[in-house]
Every structure is written in C-alpha cells, then in structure tokens.
Residue frames as qw, qx, qy, qz and C-alpha x, y, z in Angstrom:
[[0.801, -0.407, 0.381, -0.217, 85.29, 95.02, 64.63],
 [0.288, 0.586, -0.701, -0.288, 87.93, 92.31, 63.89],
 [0.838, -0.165, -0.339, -0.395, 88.00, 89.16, 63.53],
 [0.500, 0.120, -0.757, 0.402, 87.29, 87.06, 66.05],
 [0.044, 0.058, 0.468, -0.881, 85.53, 89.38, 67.80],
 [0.186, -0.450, -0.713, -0.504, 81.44, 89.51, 67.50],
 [0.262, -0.231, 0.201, -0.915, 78.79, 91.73, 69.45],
 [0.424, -0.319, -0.842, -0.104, 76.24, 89.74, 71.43],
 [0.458, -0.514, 0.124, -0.714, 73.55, 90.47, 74.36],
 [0.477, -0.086, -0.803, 0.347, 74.32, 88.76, 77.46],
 [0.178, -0.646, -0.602, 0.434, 70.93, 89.41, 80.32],
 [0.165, 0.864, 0.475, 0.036, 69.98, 92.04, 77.95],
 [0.257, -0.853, 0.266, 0.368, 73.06, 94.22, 78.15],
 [0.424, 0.853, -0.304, -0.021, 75.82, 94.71, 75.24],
 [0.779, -0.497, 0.336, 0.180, 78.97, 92.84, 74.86],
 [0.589, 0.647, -0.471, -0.114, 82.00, 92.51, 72.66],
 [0.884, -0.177, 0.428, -0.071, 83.01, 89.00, 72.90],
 [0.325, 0.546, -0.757, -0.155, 86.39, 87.17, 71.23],
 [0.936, 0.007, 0.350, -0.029, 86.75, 83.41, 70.39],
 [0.029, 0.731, -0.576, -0.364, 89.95, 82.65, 69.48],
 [0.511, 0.325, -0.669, -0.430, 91.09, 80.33, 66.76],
 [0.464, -0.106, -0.872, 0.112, 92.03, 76.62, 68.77],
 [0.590, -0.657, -0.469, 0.016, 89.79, 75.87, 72.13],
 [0.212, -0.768, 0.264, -0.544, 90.54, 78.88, 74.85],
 [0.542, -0.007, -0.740, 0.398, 92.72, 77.85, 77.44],
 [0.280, -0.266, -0.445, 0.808, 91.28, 80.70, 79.88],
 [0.102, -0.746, -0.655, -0.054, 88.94, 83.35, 80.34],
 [0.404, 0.162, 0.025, 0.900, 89.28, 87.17, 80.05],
 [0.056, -0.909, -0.403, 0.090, 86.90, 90.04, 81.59],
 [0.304, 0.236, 0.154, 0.910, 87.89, 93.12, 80.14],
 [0.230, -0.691, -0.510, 0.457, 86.67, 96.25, 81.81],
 [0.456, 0.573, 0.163, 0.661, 86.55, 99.44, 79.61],
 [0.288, -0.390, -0.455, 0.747, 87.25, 102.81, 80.99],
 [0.133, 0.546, 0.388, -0.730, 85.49, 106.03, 80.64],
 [0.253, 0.443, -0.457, -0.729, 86.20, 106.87, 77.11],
 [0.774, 0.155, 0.478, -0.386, 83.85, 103.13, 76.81],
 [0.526, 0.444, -0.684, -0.242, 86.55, 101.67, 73.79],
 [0.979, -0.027, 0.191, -0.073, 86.29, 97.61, 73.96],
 [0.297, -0.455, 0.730, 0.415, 89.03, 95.43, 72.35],
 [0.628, 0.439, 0.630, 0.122, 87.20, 94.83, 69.51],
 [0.591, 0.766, -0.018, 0.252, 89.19, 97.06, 67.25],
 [0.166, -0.828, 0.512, 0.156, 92.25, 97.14, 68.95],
 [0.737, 0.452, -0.500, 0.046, 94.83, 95.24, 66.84],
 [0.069, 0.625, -0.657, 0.417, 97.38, 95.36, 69.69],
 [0.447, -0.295, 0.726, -0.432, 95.38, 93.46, 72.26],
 [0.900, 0.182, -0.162, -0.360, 93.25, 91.37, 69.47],
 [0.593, 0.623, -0.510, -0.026, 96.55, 89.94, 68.64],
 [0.003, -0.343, 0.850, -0.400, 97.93, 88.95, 72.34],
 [0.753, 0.078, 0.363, -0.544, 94.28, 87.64, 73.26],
 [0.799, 0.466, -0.299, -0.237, 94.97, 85.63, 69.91],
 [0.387, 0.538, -0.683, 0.306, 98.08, 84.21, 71.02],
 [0.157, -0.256, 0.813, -0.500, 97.54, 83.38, 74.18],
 [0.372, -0.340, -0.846, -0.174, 94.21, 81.32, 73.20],
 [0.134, 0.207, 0.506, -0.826, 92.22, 83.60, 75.57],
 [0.115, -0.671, -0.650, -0.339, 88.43, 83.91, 75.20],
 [0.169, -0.110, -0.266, 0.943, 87.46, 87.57, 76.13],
 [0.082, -0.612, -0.776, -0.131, 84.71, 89.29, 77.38],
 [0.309, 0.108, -0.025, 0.945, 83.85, 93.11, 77.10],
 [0.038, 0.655, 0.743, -0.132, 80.94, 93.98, 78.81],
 [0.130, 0.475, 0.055, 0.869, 79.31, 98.00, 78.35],
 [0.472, -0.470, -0.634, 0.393, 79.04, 99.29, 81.17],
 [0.088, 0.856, 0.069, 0.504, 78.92, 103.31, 80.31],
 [0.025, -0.661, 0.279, -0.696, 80.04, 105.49, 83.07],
 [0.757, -0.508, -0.377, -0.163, 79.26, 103.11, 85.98],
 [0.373, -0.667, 0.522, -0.378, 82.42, 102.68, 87.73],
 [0.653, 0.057, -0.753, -0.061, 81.86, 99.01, 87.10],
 [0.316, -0.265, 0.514, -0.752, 80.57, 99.56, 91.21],
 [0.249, -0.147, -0.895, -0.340, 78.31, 97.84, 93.25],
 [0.205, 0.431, 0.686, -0.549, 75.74, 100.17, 93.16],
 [0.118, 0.541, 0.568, 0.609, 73.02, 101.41, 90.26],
 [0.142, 0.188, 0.177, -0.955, 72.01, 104.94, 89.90],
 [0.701, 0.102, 0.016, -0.706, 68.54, 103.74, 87.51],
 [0.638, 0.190, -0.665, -0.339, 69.20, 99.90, 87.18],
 [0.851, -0.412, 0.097, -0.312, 68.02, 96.69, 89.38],
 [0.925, -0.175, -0.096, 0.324, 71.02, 95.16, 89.22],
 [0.189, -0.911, 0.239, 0.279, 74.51, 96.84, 89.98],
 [0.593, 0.582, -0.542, -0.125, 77.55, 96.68, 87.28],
 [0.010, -0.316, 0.941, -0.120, 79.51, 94.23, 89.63],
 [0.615, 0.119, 0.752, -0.205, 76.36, 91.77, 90.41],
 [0.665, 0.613, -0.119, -0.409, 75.98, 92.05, 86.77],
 [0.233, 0.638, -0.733, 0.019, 79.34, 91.05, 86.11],
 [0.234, -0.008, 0.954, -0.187, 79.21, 87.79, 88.81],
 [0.575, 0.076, 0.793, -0.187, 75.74, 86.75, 87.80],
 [0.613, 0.692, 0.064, -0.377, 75.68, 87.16, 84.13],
 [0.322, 0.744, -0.583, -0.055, 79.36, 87.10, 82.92],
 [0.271, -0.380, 0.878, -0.105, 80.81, 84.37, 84.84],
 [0.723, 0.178, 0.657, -0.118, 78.05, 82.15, 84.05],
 [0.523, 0.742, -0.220, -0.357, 78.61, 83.32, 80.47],
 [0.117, 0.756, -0.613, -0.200, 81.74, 81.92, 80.40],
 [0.539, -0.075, 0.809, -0.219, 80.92, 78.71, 82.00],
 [0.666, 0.530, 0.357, -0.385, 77.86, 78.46, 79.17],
 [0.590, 0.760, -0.151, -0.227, 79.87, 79.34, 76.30],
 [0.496, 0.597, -0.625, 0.085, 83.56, 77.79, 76.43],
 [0.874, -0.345, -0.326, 0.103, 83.37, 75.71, 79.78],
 [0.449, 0.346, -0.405, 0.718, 85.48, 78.08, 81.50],
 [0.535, -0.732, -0.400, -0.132, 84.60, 78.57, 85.25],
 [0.225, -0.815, 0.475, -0.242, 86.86, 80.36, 88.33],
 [0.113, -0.754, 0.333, 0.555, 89.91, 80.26, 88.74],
 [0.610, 0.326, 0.559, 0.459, 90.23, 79.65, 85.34],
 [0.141, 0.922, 0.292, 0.212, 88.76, 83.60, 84.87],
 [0.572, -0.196, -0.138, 0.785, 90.86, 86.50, 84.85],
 [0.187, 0.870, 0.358, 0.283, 89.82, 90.17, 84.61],
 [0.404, -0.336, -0.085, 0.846, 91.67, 93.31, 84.12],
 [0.194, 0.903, 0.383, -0.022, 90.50, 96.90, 82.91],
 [0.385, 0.405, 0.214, 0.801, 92.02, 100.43, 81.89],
 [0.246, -0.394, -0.070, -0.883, 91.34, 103.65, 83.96],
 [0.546, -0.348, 0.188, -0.739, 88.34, 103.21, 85.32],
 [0.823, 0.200, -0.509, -0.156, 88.43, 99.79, 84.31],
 [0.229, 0.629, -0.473, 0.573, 91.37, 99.46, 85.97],
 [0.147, -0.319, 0.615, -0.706, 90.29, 100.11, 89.04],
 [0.867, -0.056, 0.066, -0.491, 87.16, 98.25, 88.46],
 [0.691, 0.393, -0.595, 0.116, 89.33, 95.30, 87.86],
 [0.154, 0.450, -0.553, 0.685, 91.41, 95.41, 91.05],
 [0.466, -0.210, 0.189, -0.838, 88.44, 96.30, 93.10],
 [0.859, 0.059, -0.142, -0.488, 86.41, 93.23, 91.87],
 [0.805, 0.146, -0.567, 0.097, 89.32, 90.72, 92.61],
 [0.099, 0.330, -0.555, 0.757, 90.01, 92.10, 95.92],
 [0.794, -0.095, 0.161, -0.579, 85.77, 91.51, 96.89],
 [0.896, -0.078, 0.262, -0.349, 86.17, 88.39, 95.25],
 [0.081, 0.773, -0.601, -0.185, 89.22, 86.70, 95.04],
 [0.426, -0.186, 0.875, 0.131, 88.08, 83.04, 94.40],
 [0.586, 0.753, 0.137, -0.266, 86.13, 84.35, 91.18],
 [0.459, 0.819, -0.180, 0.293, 89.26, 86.37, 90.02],
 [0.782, -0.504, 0.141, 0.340, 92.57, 84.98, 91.40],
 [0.474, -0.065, 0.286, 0.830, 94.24, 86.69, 88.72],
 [0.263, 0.948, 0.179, -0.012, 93.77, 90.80, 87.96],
 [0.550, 0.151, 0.260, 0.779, 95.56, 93.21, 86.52],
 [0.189, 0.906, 0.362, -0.111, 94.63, 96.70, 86.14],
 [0.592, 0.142, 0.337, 0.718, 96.29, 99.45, 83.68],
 [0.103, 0.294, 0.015, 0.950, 96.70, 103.15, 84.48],
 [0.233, -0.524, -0.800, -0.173, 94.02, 102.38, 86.94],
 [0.190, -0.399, 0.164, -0.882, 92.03, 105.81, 88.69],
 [0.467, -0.382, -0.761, 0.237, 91.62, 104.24, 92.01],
 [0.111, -0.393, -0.605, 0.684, 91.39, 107.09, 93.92],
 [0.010, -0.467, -0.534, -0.705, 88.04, 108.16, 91.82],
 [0.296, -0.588, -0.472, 0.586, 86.90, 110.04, 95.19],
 [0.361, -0.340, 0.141, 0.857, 88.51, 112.61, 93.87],
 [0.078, -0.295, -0.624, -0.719, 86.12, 112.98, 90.83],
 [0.221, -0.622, -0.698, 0.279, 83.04, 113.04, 93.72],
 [0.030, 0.733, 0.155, -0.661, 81.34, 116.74, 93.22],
 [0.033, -0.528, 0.144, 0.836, 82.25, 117.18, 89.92],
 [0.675, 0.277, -0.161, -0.665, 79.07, 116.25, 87.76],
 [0.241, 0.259, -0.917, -0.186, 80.11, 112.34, 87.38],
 [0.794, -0.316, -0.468, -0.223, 77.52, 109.22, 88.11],
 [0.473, -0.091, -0.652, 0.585, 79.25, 109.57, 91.47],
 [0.312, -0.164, 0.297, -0.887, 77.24, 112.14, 92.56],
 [0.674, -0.149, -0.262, -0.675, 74.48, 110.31, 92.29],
 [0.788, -0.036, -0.614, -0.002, 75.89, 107.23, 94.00],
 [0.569, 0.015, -0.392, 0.723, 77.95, 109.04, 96.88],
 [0.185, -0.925, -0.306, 0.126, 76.55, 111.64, 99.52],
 [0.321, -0.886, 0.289, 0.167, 80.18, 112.71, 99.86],
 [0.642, 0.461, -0.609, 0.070, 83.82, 111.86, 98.23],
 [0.323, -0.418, 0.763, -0.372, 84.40, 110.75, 101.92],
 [0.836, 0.216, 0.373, -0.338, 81.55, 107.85, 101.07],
 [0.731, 0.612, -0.282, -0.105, 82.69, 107.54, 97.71],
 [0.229, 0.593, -0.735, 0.237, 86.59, 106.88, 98.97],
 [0.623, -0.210, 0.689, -0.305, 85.46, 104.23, 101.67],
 [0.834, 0.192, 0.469, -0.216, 84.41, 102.16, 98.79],
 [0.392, 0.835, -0.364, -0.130, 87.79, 102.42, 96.73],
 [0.863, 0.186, -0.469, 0.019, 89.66, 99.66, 95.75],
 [0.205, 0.328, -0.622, 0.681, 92.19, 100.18, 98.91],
 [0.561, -0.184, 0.373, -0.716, 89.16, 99.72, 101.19],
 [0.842, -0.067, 0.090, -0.528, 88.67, 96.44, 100.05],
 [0.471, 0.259, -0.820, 0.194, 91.97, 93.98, 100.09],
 [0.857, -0.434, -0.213, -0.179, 90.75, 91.64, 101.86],
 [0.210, -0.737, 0.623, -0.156, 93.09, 90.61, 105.31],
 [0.622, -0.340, 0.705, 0.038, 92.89, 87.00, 104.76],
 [0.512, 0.146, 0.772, 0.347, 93.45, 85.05, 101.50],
 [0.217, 0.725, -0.177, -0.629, 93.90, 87.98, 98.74],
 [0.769, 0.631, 0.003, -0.102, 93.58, 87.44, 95.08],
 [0.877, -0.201, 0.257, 0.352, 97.16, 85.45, 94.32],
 [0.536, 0.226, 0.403, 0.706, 98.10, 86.93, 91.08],
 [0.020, 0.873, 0.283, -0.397, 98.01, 90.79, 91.41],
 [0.368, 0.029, 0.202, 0.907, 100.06, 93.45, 88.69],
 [0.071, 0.964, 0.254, -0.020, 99.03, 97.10, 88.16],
 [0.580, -0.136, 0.090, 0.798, 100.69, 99.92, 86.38],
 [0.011, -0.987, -0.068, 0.143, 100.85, 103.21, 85.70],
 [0.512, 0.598, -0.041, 0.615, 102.78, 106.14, 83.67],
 [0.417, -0.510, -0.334, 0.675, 105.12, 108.03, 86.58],
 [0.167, 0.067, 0.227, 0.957, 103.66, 110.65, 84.06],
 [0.265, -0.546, -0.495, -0.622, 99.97, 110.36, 84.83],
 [0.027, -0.185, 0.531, -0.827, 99.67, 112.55, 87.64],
 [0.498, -0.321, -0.291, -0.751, 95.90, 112.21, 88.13],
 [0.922, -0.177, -0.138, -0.315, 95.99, 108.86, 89.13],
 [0.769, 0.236, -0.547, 0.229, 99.60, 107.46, 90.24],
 [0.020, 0.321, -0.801, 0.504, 99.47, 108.22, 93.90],
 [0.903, -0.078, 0.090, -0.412, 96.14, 106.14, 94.21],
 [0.952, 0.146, -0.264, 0.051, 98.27, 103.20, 92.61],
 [0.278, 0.470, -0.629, 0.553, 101.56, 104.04, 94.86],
 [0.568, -0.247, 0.358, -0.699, 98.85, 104.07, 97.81],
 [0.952, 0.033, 0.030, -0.303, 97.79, 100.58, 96.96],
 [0.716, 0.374, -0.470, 0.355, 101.23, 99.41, 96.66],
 [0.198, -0.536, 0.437, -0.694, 102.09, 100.75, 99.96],
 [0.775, -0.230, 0.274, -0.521, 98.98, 98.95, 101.57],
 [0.960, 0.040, -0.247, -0.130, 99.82, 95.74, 99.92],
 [0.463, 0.535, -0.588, 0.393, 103.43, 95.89, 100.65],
 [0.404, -0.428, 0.436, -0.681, 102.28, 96.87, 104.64],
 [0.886, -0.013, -0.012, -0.463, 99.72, 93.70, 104.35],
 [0.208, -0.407, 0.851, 0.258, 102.63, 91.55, 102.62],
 [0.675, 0.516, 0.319, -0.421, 100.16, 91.02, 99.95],
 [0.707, -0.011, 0.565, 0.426, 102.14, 89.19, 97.07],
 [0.224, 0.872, 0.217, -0.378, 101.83, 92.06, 94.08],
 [0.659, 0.188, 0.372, 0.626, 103.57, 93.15, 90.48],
 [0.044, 0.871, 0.215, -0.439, 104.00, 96.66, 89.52],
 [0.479, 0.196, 0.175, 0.838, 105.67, 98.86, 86.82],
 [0.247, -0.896, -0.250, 0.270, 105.75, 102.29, 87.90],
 [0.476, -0.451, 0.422, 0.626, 108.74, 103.06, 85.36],
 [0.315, 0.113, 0.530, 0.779, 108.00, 102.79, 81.95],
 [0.010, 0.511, 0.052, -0.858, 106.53, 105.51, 80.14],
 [0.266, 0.226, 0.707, 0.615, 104.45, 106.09, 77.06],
 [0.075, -0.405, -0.464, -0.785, 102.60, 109.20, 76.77],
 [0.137, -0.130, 0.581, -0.791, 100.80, 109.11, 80.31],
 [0.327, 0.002, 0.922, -0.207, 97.20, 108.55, 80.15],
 [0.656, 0.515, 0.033, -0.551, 96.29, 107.14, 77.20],
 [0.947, 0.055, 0.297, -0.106, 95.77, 104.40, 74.90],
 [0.521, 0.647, -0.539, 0.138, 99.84, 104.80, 73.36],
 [0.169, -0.324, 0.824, -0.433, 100.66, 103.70, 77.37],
 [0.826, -0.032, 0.413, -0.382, 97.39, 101.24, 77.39],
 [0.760, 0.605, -0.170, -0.169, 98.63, 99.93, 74.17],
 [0.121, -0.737, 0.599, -0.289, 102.21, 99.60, 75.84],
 [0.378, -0.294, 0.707, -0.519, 101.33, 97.54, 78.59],
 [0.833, 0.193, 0.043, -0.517, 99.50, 95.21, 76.74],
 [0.679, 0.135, -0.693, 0.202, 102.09, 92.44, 76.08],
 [0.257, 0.366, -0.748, 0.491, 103.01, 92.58, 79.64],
 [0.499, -0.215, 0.463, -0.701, 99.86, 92.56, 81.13],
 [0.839, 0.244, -0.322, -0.365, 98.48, 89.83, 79.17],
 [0.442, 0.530, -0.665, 0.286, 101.81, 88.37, 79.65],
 [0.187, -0.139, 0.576, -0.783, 101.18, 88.26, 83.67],
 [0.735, 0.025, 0.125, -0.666, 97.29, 87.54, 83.23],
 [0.895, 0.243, -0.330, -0.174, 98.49, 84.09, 81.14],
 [0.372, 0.334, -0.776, 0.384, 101.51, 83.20, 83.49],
 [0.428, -0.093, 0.557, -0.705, 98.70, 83.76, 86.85],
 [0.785, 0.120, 0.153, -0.588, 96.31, 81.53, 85.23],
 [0.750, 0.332, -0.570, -0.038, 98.37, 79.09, 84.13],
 [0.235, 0.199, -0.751, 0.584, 99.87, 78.34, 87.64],
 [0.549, -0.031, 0.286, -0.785, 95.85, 78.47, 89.05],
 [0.782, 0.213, -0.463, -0.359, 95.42, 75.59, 86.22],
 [0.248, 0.500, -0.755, 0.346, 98.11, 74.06, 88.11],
 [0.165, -0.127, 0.692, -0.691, 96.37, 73.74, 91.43],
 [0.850, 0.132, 0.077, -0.504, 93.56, 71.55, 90.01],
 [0.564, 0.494, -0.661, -0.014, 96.13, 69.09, 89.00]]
C-alpha cells in the first residue's frame, strides 16, 4: 500500500482510503472492476489523486456489479455506497455532493456511470474507463448475475443506458474505451449514441489505444480522466459561489 493510502472499515465492509498531503479540495469514489485491484498500489493514479488534492475512496465490493441488488446481503452495493460512503466523506474531510465525484474501471466503469445517471445530484461528475456496460451479455454464464437476473433480457433493462435520466442528467459526463476492446466498446458507442440522441452534454475518447483491456489502457487514461473529474468539480464548486 502507499503512502497516503490506509485500509479502514466503513459499516463493516473494507475500504482503501487516500488522504492527501494539504486539505482535499474534493472527493473521489473509486469503483474497482472484476479483477477487485484498488488504487492503493497504483503509483500512476496515487500520484494524480496526489496532485490534484483529491481524497479517495475504494470501497470492496467483490463481484457485485456495484448494482442495486444483493444476492446474500441486506443492503445492496449501491445503497451501500449512498448510505455509508457519502456520509463517509461528509464525516471524515467535510466533503458532501456535488463536491463528490466517482468513476470506476470495467465493471467499475459501468458502475460509475450507472450510479451518476440514478443519481445525478450525489455525483454530478463521473467518469468511467473501459467501462462493460452492456454486462447482459455476461447473464448465463456462471457470474453473480445469474443469481440476480431471471434473464440477460432483465439483466439489460437495468444497464447503465436504461437509466439516463430525461430531465436534469449528471453535468460532467467522460467515458472511454480502447477501439481495441471488442467486448465492451459497442455498449460505450451505444451510450454515446443515446446521449448524443438525448443531447446529453458528454466527453469521450474512443481513439487512443493502449493494449485494450487492461490496466496499460487503465493506467493511460488516468491523467485524463482525473484531469476531467478535477475540471467537473471545480466548475460544481463554482455554483455554490
């Protein structure tokens, strides 16, 4: 773990938690994806989190989907997320919405997205990075979706594209993807589409490249998203002025 970074138990659940050097200007929910890596040993994002005076929060969430439903737990990963995390932040650095931003990886990703699209005066700024929105697609083949989903039809109704809201959408949107990771880049073309259709305000890179999907392209994208996550929240700060 580096420094800066420290494990803690937030409502009984796991976390990797940063505190950066001077007083956070902002708030960071980090979503992991499948392969369940935090930023607490990445150098790449320690560093931009550092810079930008973010405080970050990395909840574990195993295989959930970061959904908002539980296959054996009484709460679900997203009401986890709103009634644990947020108040976390509040508790620990005085940071409250819109002050919060949250982006993920993969599943993340899409959990990201997803979660600022439900609730876009939480999270007025997301971001999501190589994100496997259309996780439908995974439905049948042995994942915690079976267990959540009768059907990938079910499963797909409750994909991030099912849930942009039509009236006052999350302000500050970016998502990318390698035009090498086939799995997952016509989910995120598909969501570009819709937003475009919607005239949903929206950032994309759909160009650069590094390795498809994996953490040489998550690693990538990490100045720029960051980049994006601190330029949206800084212009939210704004609007309390």
């Amino acid at each position: 773990m580096l420094t800066g970074w420290s494990r803690v138990t937030i409502a009984e659940r796991a976390a990797d938690v940063f505190t950066p050097a001077k007083k956070p200007r902002s708030g960071l929910l980090f979503l992991h994806g499948l392969g369940l890596e935090t930023l607490a040993d990445n150098p790449v994002y320690t560093n931009l989190l550092l810079q930008h005076s973010f405080a970050c929060v990395c909840p574990h969430g195993g295989a959930s989907w970061w959904l908002d439903r539980a296959e054996n737990a009484q709460i679900s990963p997203e009401q986890y997320l709103l009634q644990a995390i947020v108040p976390y932040f509040r508790e620990t650095w005085n940071l409250a919405p819109p002050n919060l931003g949250v982006f993920g990886i993969s599943m993340g990703g899409q959990g990201a997205l997803r979660l600022a699209f439900r609730h876009p005066k939480i999270f007025p700024t997301a971001a999501g990075i190589s994100s496997a929105l259309d996780f439908h697609e995974l439905h049948g083949q042995g994942f915690v979706l079976d267990a959540l989903y009768d059907s990938k039809e079910q499963a797909r109704q409750d994909t991030a594209l099912m849930h942009v809201p039509p009236y006052d959408p999350p302000p500050h949107v970016f998502f990318c993807i390698d035009p090498e990771d086939a799995a997952w880049y016509r989910g995120n073309d598909r969501l570009h589409e819709k937003l475009g259709a919607l005239g949903v305000a929206h950032t994309i890179d759909f160009t650069t490249t590094a390795g498809g999907h994996g953490w040489e392209y998550f690693n990538r994208m990490a100045e720029p998203t960051l980049k994006f996550l601190a330029d949206g929240l800084h212009k939210e700060s704004r609007r309390l002025l």
